[in-house]
One Martini backbone bead per residue (centre of mass of N, CA, C, O) as a GRO file, in nm:
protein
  477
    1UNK     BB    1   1.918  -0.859  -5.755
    2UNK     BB    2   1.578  -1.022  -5.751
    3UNK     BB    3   1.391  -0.770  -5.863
    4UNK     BB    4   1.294  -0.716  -6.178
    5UNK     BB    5   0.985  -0.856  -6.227
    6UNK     BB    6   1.074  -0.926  -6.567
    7UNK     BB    7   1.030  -0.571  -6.513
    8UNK     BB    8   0.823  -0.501  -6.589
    9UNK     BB    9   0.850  -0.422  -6.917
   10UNK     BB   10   1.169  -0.285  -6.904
   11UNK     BB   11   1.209  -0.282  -7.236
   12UNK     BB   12   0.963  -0.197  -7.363
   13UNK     BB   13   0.943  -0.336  -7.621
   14UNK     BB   14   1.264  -0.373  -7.716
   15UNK     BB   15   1.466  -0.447  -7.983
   16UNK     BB   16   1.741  -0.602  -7.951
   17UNK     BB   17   2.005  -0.383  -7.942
   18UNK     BB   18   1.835  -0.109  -7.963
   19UNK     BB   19   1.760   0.188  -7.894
   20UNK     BB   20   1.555   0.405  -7.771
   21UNK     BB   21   1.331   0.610  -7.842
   22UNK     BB   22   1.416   0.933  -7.827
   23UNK     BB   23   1.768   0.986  -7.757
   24UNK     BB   24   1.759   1.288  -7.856
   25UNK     BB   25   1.590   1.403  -7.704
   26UNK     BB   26   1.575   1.643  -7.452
   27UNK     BB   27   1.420   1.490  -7.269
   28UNK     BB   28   1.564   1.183  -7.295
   29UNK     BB   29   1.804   1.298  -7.154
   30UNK     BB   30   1.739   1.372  -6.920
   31UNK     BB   31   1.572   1.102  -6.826
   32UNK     BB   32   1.755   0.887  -6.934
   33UNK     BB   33   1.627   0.646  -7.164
   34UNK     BB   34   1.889   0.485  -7.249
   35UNK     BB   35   1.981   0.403  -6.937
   36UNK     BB   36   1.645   0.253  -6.894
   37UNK     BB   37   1.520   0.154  -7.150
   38UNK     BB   38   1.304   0.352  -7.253
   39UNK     BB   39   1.013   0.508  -7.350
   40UNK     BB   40   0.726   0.722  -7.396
   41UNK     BB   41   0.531   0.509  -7.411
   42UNK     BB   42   0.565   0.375  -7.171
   43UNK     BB   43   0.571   0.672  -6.975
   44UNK     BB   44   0.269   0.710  -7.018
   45UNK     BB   45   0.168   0.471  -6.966
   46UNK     BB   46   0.240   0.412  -6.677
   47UNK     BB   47   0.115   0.761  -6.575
   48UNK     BB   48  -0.148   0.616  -6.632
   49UNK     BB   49  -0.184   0.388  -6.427
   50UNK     BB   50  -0.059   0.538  -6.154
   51UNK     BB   51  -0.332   0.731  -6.174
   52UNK     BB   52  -0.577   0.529  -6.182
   53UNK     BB   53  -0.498   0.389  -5.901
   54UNK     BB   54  -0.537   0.694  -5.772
   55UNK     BB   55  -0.791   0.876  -5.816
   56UNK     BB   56  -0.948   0.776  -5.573
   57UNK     BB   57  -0.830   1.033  -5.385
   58UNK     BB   58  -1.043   1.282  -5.546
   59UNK     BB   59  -1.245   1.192  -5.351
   60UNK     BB   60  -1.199   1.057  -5.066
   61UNK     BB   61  -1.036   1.330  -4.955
   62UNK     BB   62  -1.247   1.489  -4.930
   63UNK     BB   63  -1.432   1.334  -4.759
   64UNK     BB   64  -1.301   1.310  -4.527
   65UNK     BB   65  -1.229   1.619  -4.452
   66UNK     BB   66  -1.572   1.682  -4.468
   67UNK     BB   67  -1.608   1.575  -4.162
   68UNK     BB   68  -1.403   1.839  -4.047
   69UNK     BB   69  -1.442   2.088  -4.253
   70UNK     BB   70  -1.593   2.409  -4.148
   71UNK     BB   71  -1.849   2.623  -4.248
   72UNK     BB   72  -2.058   2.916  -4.175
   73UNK     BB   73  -2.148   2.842  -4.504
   74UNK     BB   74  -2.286   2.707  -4.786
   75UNK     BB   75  -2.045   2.503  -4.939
   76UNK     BB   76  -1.852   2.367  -5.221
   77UNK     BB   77  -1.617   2.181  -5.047
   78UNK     BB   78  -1.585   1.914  -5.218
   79UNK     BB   79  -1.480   2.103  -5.467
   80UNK     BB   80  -1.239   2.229  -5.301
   81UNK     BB   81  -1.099   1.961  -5.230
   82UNK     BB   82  -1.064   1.850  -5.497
   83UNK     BB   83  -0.867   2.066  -5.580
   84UNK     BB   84  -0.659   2.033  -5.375
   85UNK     BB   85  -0.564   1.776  -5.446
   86UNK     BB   86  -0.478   1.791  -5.713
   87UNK     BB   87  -0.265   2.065  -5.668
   88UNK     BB   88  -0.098   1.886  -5.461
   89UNK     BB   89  -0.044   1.638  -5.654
   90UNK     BB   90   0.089   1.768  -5.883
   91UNK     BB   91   0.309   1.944  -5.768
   92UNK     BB   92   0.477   1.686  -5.636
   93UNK     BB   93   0.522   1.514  -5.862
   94UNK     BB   94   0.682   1.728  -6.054
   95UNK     BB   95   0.901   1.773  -5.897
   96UNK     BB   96   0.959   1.439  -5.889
   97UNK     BB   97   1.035   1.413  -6.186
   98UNK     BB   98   1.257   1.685  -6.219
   99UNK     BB   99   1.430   1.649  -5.971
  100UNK     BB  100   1.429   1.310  -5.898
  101UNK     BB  101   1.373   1.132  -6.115
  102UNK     BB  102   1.110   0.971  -6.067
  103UNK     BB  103   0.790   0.745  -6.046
  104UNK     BB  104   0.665   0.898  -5.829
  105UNK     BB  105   0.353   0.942  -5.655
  106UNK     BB  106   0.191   1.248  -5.478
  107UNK     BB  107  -0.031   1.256  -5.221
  108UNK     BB  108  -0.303   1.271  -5.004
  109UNK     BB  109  -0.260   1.071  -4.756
  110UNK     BB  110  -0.374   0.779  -4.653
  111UNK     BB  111  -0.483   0.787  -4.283
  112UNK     BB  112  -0.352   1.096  -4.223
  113UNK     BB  113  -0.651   1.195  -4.292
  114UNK     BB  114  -0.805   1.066  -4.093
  115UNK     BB  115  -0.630   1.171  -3.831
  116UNK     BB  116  -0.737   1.455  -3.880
  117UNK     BB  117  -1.021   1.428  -3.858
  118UNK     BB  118  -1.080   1.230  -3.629
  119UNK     BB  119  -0.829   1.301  -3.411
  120UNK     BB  120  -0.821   1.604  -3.409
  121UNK     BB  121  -1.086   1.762  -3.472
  122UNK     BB  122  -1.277   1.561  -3.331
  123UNK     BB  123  -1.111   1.462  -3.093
  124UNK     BB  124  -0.970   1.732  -2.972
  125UNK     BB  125  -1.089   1.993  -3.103
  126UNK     BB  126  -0.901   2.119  -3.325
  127UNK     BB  127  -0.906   2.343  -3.551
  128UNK     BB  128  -0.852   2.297  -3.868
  129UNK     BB  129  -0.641   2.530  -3.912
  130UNK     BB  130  -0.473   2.443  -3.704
  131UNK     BB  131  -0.417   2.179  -3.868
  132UNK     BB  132  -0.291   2.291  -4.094
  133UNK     BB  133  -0.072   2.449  -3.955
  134UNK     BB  134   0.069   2.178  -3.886
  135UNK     BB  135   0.131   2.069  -4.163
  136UNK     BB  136   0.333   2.336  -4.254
  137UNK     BB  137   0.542   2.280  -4.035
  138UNK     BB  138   0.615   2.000  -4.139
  139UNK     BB  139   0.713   2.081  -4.404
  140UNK     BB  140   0.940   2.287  -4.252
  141UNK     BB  141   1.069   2.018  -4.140
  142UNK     BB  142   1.138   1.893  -4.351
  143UNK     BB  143   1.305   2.038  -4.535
  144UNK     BB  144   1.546   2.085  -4.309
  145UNK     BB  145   1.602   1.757  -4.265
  146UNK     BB  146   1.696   1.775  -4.604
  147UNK     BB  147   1.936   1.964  -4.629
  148UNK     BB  148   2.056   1.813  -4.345
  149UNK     BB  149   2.070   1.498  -4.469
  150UNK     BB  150   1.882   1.306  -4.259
  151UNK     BB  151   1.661   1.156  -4.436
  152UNK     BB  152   1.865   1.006  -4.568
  153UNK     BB  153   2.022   0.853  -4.323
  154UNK     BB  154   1.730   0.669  -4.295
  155UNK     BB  155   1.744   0.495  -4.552
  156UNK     BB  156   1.999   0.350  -4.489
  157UNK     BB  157   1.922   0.238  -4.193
  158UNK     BB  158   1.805   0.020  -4.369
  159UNK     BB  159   1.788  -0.272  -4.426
  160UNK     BB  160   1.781  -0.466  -4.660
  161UNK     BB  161   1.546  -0.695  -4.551
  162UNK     BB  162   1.375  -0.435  -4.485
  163UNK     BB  163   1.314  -0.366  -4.761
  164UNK     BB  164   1.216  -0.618  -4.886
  165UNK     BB  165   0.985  -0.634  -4.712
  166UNK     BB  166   0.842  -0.392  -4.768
  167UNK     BB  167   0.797  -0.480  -5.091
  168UNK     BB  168   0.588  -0.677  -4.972
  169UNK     BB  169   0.411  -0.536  -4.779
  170UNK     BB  170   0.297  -0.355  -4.976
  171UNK     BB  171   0.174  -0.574  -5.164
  172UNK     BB  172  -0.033  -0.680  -4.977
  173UNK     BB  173  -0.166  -0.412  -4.933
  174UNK     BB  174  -0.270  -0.363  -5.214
  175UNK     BB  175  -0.429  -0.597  -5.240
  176UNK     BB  176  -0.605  -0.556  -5.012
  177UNK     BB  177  -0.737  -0.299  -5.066
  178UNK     BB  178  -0.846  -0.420  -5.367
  179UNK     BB  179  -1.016  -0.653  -5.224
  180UNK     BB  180  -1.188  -0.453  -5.081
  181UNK     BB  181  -1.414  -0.309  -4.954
  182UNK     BB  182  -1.725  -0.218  -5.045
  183UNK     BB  183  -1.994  -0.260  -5.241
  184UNK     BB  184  -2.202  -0.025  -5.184
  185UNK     BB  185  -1.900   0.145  -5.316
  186UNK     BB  186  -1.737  -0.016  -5.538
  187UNK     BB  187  -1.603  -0.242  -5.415
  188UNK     BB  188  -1.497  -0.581  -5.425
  189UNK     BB  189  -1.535  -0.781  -5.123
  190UNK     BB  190  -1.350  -1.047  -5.107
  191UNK     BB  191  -1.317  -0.919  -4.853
  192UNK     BB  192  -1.449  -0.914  -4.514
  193UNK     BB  193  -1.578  -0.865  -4.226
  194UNK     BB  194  -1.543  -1.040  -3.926
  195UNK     BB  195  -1.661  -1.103  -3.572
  196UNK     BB  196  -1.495  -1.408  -3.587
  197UNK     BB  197  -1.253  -1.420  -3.813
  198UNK     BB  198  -1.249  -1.099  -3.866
  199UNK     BB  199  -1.215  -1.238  -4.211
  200UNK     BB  200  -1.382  -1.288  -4.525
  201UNK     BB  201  -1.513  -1.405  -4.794
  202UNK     BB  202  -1.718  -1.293  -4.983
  203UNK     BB  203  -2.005  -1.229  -5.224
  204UNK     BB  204  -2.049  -1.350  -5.534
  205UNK     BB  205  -2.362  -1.171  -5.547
  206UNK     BB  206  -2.176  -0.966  -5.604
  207UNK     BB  207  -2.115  -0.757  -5.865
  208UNK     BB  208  -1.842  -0.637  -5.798
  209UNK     BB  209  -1.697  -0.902  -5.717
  210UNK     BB  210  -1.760  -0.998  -6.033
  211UNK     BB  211  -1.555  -0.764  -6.139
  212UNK     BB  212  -1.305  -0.809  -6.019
  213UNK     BB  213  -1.270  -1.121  -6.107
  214UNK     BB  214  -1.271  -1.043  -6.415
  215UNK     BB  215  -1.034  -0.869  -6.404
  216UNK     BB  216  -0.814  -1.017  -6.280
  217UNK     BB  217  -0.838  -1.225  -6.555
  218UNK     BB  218  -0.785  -1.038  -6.759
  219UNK     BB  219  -0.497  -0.889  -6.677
  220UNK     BB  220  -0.379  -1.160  -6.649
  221UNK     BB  221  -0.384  -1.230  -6.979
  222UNK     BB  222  -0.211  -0.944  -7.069
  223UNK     BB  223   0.057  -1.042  -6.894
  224UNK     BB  224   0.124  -1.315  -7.018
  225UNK     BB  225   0.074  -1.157  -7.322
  226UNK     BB  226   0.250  -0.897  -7.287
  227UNK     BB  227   0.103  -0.682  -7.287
  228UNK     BB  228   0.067  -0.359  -7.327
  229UNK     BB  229  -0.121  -0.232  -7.101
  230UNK     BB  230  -0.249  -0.410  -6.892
  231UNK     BB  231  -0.326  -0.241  -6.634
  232UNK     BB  232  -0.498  -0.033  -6.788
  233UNK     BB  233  -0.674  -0.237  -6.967
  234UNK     BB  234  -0.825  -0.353  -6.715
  235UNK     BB  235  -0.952  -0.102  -6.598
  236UNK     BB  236  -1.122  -0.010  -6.844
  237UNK     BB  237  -1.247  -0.275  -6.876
  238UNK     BB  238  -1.374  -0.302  -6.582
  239UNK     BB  239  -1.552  -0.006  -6.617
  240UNK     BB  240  -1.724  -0.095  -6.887
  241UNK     BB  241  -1.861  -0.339  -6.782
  242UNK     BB  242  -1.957  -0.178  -6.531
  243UNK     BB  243  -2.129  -0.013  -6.677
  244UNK     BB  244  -2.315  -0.150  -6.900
  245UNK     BB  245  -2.449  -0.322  -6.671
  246UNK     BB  246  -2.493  -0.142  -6.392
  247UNK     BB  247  -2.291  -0.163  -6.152
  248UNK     BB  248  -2.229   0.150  -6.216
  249UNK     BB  249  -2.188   0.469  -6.279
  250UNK     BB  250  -2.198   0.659  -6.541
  251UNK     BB  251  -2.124   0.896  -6.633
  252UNK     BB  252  -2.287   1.262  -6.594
  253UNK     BB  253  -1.993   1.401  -6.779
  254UNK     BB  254  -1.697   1.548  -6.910
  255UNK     BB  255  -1.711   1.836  -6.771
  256UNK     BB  256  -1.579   2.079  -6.531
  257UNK     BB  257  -1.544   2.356  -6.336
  258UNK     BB  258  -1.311   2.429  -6.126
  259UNK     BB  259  -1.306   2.497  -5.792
  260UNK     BB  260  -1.174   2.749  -5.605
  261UNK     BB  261  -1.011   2.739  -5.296
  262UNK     BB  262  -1.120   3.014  -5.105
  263UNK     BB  263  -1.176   2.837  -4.823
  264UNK     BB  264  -0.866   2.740  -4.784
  265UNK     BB  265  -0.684   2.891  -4.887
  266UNK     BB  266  -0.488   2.971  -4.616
  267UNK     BB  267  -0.563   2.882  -4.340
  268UNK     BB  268  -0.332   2.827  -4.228
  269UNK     BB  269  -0.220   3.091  -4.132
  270UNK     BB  270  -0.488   3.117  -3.949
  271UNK     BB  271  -0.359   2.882  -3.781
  272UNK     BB  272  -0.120   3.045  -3.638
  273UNK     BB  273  -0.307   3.240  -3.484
  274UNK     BB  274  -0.447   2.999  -3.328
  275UNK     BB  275  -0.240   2.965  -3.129
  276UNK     BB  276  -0.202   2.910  -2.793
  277UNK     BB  277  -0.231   2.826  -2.419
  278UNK     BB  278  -0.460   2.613  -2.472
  279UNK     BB  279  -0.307   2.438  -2.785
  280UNK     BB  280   0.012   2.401  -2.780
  281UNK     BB  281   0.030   2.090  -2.728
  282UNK     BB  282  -0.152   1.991  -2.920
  283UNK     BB  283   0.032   2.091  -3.147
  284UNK     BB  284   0.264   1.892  -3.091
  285UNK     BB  285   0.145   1.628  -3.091
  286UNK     BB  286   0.031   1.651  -3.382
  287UNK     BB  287   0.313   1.716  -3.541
  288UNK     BB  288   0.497   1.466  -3.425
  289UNK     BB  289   0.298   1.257  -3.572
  290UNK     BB  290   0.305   1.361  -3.828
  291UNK     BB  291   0.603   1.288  -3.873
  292UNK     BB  292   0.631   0.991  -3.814
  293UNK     BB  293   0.432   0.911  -4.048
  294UNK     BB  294   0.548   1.051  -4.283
  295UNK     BB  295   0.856   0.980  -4.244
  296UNK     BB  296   0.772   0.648  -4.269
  297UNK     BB  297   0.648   0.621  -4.535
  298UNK     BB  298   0.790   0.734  -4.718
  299UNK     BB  299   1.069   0.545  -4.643
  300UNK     BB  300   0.900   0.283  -4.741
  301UNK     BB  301   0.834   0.360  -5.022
  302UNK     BB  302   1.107   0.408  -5.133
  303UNK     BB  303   1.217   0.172  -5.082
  304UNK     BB  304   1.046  -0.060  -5.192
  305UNK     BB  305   1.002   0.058  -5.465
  306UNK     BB  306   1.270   0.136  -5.547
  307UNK     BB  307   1.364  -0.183  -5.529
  308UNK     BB  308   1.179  -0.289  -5.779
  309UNK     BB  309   1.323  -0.048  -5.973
  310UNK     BB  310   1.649  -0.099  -5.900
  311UNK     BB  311   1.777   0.170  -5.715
  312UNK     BB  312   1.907   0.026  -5.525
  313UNK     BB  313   2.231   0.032  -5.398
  314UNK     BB  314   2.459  -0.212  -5.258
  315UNK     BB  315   2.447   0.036  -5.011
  316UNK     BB  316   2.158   0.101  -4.979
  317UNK     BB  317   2.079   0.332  -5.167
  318UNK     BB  318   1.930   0.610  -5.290
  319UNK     BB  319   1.926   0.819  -5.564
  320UNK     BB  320   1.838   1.108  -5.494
  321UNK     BB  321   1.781   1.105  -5.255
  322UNK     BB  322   1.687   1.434  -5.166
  323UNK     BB  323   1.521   1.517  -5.360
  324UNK     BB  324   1.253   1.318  -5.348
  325UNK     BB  325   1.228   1.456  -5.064
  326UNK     BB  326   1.161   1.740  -5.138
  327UNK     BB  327   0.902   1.675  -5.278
  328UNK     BB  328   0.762   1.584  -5.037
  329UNK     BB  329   0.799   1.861  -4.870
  330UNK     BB  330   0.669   2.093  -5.069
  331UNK     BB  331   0.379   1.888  -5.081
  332UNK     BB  332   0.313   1.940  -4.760
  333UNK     BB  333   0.301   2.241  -4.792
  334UNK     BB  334   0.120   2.314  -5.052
  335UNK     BB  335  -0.104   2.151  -4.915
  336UNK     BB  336  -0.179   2.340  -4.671
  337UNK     BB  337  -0.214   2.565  -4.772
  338UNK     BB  338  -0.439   2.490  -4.955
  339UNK     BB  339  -0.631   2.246  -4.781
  340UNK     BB  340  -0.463   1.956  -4.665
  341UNK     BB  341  -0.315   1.742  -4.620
  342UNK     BB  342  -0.069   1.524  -4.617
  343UNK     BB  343   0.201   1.453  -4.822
  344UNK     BB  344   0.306   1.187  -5.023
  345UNK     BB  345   0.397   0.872  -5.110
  346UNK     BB  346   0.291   0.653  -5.327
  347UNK     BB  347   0.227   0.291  -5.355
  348UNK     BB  348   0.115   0.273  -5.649
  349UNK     BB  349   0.386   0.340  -5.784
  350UNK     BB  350   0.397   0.045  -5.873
  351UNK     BB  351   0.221   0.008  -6.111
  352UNK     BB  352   0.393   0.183  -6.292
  353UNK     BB  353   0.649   0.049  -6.305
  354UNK     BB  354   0.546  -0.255  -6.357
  355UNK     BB  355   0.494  -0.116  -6.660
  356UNK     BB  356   0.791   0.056  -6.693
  357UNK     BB  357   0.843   0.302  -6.515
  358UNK     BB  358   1.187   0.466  -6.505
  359UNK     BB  359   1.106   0.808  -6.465
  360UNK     BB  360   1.024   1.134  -6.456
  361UNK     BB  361   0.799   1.111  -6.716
  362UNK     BB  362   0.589   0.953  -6.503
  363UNK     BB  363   0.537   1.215  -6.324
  364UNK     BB  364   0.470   1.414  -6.535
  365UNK     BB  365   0.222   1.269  -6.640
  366UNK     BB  366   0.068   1.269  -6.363
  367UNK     BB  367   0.049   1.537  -6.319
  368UNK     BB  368  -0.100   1.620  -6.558
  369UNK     BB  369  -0.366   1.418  -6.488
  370UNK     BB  370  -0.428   1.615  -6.237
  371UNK     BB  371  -0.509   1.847  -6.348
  372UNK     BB  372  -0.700   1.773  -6.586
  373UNK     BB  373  -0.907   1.596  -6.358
  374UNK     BB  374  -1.045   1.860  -6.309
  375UNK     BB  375  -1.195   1.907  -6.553
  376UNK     BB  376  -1.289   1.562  -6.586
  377UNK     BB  377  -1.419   1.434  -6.290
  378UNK     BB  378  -1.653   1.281  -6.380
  379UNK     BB  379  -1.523   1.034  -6.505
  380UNK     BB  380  -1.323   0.963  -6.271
  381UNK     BB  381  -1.505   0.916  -6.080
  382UNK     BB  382  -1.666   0.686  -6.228
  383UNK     BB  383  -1.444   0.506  -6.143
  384UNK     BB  384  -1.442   0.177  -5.983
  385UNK     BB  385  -1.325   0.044  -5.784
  386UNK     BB  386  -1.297  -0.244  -5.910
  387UNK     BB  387  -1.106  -0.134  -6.135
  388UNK     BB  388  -0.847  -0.146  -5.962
  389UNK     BB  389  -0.822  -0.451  -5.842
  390UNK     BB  390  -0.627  -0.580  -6.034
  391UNK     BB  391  -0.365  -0.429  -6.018
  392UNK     BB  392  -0.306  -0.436  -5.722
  393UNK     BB  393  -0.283  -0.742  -5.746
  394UNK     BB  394  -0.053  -0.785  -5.948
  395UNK     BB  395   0.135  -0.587  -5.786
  396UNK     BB  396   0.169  -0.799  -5.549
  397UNK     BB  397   0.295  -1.017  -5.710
  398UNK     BB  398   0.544  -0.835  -5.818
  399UNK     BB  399   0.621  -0.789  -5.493
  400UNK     BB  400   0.716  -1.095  -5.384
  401UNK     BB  401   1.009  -1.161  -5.506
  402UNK     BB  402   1.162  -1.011  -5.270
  403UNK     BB  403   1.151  -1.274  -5.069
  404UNK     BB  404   1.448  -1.378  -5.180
  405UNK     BB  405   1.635  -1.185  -5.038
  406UNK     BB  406   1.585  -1.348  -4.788
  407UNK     BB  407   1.781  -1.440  -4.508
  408UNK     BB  408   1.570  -1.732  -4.396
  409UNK     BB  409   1.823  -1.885  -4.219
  410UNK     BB  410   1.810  -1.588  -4.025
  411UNK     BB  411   1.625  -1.508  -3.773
  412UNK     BB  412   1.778  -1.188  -3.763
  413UNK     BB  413   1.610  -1.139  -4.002
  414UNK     BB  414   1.334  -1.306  -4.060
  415UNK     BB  415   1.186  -1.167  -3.814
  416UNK     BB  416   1.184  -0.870  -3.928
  417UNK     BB  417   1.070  -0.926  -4.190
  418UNK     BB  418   0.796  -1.072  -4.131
  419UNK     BB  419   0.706  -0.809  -3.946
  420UNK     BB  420   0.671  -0.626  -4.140
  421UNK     BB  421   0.478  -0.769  -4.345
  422UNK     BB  422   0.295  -0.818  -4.190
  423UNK     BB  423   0.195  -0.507  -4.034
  424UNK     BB  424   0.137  -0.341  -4.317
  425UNK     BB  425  -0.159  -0.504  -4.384
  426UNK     BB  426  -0.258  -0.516  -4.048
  427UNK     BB  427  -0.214  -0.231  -4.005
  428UNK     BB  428  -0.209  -0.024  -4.177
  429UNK     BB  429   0.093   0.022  -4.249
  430UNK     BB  430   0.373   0.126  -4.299
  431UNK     BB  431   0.503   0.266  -4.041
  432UNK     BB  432   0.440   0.005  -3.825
  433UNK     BB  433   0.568  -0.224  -3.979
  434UNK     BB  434   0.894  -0.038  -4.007
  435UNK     BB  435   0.916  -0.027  -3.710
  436UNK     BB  436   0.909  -0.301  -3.567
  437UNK     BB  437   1.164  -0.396  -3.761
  438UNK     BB  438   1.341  -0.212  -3.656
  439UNK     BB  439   1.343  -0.318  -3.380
  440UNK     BB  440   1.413  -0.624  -3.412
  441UNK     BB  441   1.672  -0.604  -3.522
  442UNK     BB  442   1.876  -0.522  -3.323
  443UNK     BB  443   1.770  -0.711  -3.070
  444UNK     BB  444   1.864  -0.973  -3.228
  445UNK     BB  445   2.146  -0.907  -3.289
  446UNK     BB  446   2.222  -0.902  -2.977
  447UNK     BB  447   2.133  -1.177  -2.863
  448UNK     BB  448   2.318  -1.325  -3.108
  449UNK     BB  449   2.612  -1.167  -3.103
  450UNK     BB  450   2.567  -0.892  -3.356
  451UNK     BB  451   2.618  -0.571  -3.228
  452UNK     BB  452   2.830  -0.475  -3.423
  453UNK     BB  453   2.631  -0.504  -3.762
  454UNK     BB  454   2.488  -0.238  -3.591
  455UNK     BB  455   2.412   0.054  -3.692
  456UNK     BB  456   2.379   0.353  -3.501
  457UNK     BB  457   2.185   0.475  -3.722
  458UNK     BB  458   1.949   0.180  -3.639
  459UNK     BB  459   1.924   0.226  -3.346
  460UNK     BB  460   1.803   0.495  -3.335
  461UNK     BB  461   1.572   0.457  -3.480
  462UNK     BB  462   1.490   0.244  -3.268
  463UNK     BB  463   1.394   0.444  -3.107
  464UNK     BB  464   1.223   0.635  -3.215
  465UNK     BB  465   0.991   0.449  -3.274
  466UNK     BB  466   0.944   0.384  -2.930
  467UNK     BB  467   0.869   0.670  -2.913
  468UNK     BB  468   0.641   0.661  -3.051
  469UNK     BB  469   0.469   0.427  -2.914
  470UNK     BB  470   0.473   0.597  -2.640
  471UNK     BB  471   0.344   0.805  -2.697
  472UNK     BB  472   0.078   0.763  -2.887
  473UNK     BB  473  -0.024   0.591  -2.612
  474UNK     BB  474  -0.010   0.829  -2.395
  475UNK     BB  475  -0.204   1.045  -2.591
  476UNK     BB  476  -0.405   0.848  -2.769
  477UNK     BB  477  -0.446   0.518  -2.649
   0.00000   0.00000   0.00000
């Protein structure tokens, strides 16, 4: 596979000939640092690049949730909010670290705490709790699954064509959200929407867009010129210069005592109790919704970030996908205890790959800085959205690589390859782009008299995803 990416200083600047720093080290050994060519340094920036790329998850997750849940008394629950973020992100990722001894981390996806707070408890009108209480049961049937090997054979049953595309659907999804975003909360601005053209270009005139265009042109120079740790220092170097000109606000404090959640800790258990007779069949149905955006996003990050840093092999496999299901799977129940919608594998884990980082100790950093970060949240509050578009912006560039593995001579691969990459970015979801794609496949390979090269468990997922779409359409419009 042509996808090592340069492998985004996959040597991590080791010289050649020479073992990696540190591998009699018992971490070393363990995290295998000699069998992936990397040392601590690499995976400690990787860890940190990971992290900043996506600590604004313990800000937006708080907001979004805090429109839907509601206490008979005035708390400070977006600092309880930001607790359980933080807490649930960091089992999840330290889980994957140990277990799965991938570079990927976890947090409570975006997306899907939209569906919870707006679609769940707003639109439908479903006690908070009681929607918490759907997330608990969703964990503990993805445990199930995972148990049962179902969910590793779900990654296996994507096609190659499809895995491809989908790291590339991811690597432009990131752009676009990188590039997006409103200036007056200090997004880069550079895409905007338009009611005529549905998207615009930015104006110029806003200083975040321009603090955006620095930045990617300042980590441009960075990466082109080799620096170690150029995502990181890209982030760091667009968020100072953006406090200094007084584009963002700076920190206005250095540490804080982190607030215990203990008006959401364990809420779902009360909200099992909460099931009823007049409310059972919406706790069924959003609950089917819950399982399917979750376990298709999770299979969508796994297999494309997974291709970008080499894991896919020869057979389409991801090894130790059970594994590394398994900590999605106790991080998505964790996380409902906490107070907090699903726990996924998050996407930006791309731009830690990116870095170098190419082991269990990359999340294992990674973790380490979402508990920190209670502690210490003041800072990363104050890291404007602008300064982490440089990264995701850059991470998309290197996740286009992918495009060449796919055989476009053939139209039965091609079009449903293209229609992945299409509605990932397009469609703002993963699960949405690898669902079409997955459709598309067999019904072309079928088309061309070629529906023998397509396994059982292929056309399965394939109904199974169109049940999705017929499902949501009929239950939620």
């Amino acid at each position: 596979m042509n996808v090592d990416l340069d492998i985004a200083n996959r040597k991590a600047n080791q010289p050649r000939g020479k073992p990696p720093q540190g591998e009699g080290n018992a971490i070393a050994r363990y995290f295998e640092f000699n069998k992936y060519r990397t040392n601590f340094r690499t995976e400690i920036l990787a860890g940190i690049t990971t992290f900043m790329t996506m600590a604004y998850i313990l800000v937006v997750n708080p907001l979004i949730l805090s429109d839907a849940i509601f206490l008979n008394e005035p708390k400070d629950l977006f600092a309880e909010l930001v607790v359980a973020t933080g807490v649930s992100a960091g089992i999840g990722t330290l889980i994957m670290g140990l277990v799965g001894k991938y570079p990927f981390a976890l947090a409570p996806g975006m997306g899907i705490n939209a569906f919870f707070a707006y679609s769940v408890v707003l639109g439908l009108g479903i006690n908070w709790r009681v929607a918490l209480a759907c997330v608990f049961v969703e964990g503990l049937v993805f445990i199930l699954l995972t148990i049962t090997d179902i969910r590793r054979h779900l990654i296996t049953a994507v096609p190659t064509s499809i895995k491809s595309a989908t790291t590339v659907g991811i690597g432009l999804f990131l752009a676009y959200i990188g590039l997006g975003g409103a200036t007056e909360v200090g997004g880069a601005g550079l895409i905007v929407a338009n009611e005529v053209t549905k998207t615009d270009f930015g104006s110029l005139a806003q200083p975040p867009t321009l603090m955006a265009i620095f930045g990617i042109f300042l980590t441009a120079f960075f990466m082109v010129r080799r620096i170690k740790g150029a995502l990181l220092w890209g982030i760091i170097g667009t968020a100072l210069l953006g406090w200094v000109l007084g584009v963002a606000t700076a920190p206005q404090g250095f540490a804080s005592i982190p607030a215990f959640p203990k008006d959401l800790f364990g809420a779902a258990f009360i909200g099992l109790g909460g099931i009823n007779g007049s409310n059972w069949i919406d706790f069924l149905a959003v609950l089917l919704v819950f399982l399917f955006v979750d376990l298709f996003d999770t299979i969508g990050t796994l297999a494309g970030v997974g291709m970008q840093a080499g894991y896919i092999d020869e057979n389409g496999e991801l090894p130790r996908a059970n594994q590394a299901l398994t900590a999605d799977a106790i991080a998505t129940t964790a996380g409902a205890v906490m107070g907090t919608s699903s726990v996924t594998t998050f996407v930006e884990s791309a731009s830690g790959v990116a870095e170098g980082g190419r082991t269990g100790f990359t999340s294992v950093v990674v973790a380490g800085l979402f508990f920190i970060s209670l502690i210490f949240t003041p800072i990363f509050e104050a890291i404007p959205a602008f300064a982490t578009t440089p990264a995701l912006t850059i991470v998309g560039v290197l996740m286009m690589a992918s495009i060449t593995t796919i055989n476009w001579e053939d139209l039965t691969e091609a079009i449903p390859a293209f229609l992945t990459i299409f509605f990932i970015p397009f469609a703002f979801s993963i699960a949405a782009g690898l669902s079409i794609g997955l459709i598309a496949y067999p019904l072309l390979k079928t088309f061309s008299g070629k529906a023998r090269d397509v396994p059982i468990i292929t056309w399965i997922l394939a109904a199974i995803f169109i049940a999705r779409f017929v499902f949501m359409t009929l239950r939620f419009g």
